[in-house]
C-alpha positions in Angstrom: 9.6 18.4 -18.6 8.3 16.4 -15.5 8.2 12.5 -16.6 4.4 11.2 -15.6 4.4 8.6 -12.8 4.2 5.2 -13.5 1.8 4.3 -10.4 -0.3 6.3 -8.2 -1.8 5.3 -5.2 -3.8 7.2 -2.0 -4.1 5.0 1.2 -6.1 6.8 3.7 -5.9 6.8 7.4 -9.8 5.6 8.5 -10.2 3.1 5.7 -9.0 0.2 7.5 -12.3 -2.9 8.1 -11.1 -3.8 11.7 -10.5 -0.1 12.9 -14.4 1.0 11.0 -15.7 -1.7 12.7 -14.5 -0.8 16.4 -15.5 2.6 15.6 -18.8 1.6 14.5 -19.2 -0.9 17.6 -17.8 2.3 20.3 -20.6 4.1 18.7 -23.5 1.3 18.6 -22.6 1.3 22.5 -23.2 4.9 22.9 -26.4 4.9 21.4 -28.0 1.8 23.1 -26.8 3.0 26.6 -29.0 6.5 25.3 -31.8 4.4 24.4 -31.5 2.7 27.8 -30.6 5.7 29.9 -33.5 7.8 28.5 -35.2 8.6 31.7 -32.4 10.1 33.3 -31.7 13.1 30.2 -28.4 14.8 31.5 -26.4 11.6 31.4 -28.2 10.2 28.6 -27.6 13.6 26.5 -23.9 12.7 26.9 -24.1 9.1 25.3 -25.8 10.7 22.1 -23.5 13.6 21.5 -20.4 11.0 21.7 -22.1 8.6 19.8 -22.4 11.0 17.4 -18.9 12.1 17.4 -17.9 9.0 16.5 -19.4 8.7 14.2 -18.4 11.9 12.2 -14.7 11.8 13.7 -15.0 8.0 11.5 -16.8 9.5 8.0 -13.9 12.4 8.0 -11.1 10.0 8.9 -12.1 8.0 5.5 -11.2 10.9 3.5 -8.2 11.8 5.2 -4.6 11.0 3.1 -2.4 8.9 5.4 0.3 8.9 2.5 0.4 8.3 -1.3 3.2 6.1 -3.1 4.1 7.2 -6.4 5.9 5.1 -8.6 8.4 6.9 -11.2 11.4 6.0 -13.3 14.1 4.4 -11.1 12.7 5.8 -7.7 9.4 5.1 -5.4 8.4 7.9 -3.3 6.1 8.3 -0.2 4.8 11.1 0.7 2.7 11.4 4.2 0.4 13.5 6.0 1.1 17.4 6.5 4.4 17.3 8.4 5.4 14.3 7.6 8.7 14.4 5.3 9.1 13.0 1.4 10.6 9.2 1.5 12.2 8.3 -1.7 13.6 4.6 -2.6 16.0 4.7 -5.1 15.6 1.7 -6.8 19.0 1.0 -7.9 19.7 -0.1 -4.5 16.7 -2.6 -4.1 17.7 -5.8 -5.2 14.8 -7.9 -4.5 10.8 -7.1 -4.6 8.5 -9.4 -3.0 4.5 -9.8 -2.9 4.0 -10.7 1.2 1.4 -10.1 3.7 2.1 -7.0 6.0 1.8 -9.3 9.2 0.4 -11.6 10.6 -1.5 -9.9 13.0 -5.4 -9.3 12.8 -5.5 -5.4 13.6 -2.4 -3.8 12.9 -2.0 0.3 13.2 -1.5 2.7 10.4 2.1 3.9 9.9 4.5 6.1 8.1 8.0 5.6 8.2 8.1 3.5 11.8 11.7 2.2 11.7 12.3 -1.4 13.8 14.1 -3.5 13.5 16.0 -3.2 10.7 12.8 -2.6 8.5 11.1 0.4 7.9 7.2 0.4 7.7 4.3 2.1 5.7 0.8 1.2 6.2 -2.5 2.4 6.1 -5.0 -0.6 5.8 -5.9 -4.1 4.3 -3.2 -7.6 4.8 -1.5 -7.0 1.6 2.0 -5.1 1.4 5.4 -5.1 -1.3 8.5 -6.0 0.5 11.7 -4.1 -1.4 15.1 -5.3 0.2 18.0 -2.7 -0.8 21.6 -4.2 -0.9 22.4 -3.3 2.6 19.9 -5.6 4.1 17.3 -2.6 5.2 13.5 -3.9 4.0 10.9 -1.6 3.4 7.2 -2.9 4.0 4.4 -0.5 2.0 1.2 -1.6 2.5 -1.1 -1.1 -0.3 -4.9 -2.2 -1.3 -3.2 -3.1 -5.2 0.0 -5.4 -4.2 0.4 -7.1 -8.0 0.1 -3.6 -9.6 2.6 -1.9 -7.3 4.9 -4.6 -7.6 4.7 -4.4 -11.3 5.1 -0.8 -11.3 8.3 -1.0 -9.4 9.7 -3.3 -11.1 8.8 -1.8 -14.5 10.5 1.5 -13.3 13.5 -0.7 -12.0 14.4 -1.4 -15.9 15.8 1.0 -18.0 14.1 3.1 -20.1 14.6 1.9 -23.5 15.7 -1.8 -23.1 
């Protein structure tokens, strides 16, 4: 029988403040050059219907999974969108966990498994992120909207079961 995970948790790819609100600003642009454009309807038409896209391309990118972490018994996996393949941390090898920000940056872009230099990223939104160093120096950054529960979980499935 399939043990239950210990931590679950969706991040989704259009959830991120700073990327809503340049949507949201792209389409408040569209709409007020319509409202000023209104004589002239063939190239005001245009400002409307992309306006509009906008703003449903934004609503059905806050539903789409960018990837899920699942915590288990002595392994942390991430799976990603459609193609993307399974990531799984053993968690023997990690020998430190650490609560950090993800960076230091004000707008940073969603990723799955980017690898540079010599750390490999997961991010979908928000400043917080779990830093897990494995013993041969690689860090792995996972971005998540919970950092003290996920770092909990991990190191709760780092012990062994039944000490």
């Amino acid at each position: 029988m399939a043990e239950k995970p210990i931590y679950i948790e969706n991040q989704y790819m259009g959830r991120d403040r700073s990327w809503v609100s340049v949507r949201l600003l792209l389409a408040l642009f569209c709409f007020v050059a319509y409202y000023i454009n209104i004589e002239r309807e063939n190239e005001s038409q245009l400002f409307l219907i992309v306006g509009s896209a906008v703003i449903f391309v934004s609503i059905v990118m806050m539903y789409m999974l960018h990837y899920r972490v699942t915590v288990e018994q002595g392994s942390v996996k991430l799976s990603g969108l459609w193609t993307t393949r399974l990531v799984k941390i053993d968690l023997n090898s990690i020998v430190n966990v650490e609560c950090k920000p993800y960076s230091s940056f004000f707008i940073n872009n969603p990723v799955y498994n980017l690898h540079q230099r010599g750390k490999i990223k997961f991010y979908a939104g928000g400043k917080d992120a779990v830093w897990l160093t494995d013993r041969d120096g690689l860090v792995y950054i996972i971005g998540t909207q919970r950092q003290v529960e996920l770092q909990q979980a991990i190191l709760k499935a780092k012990t062994k079961p039944g000490i």
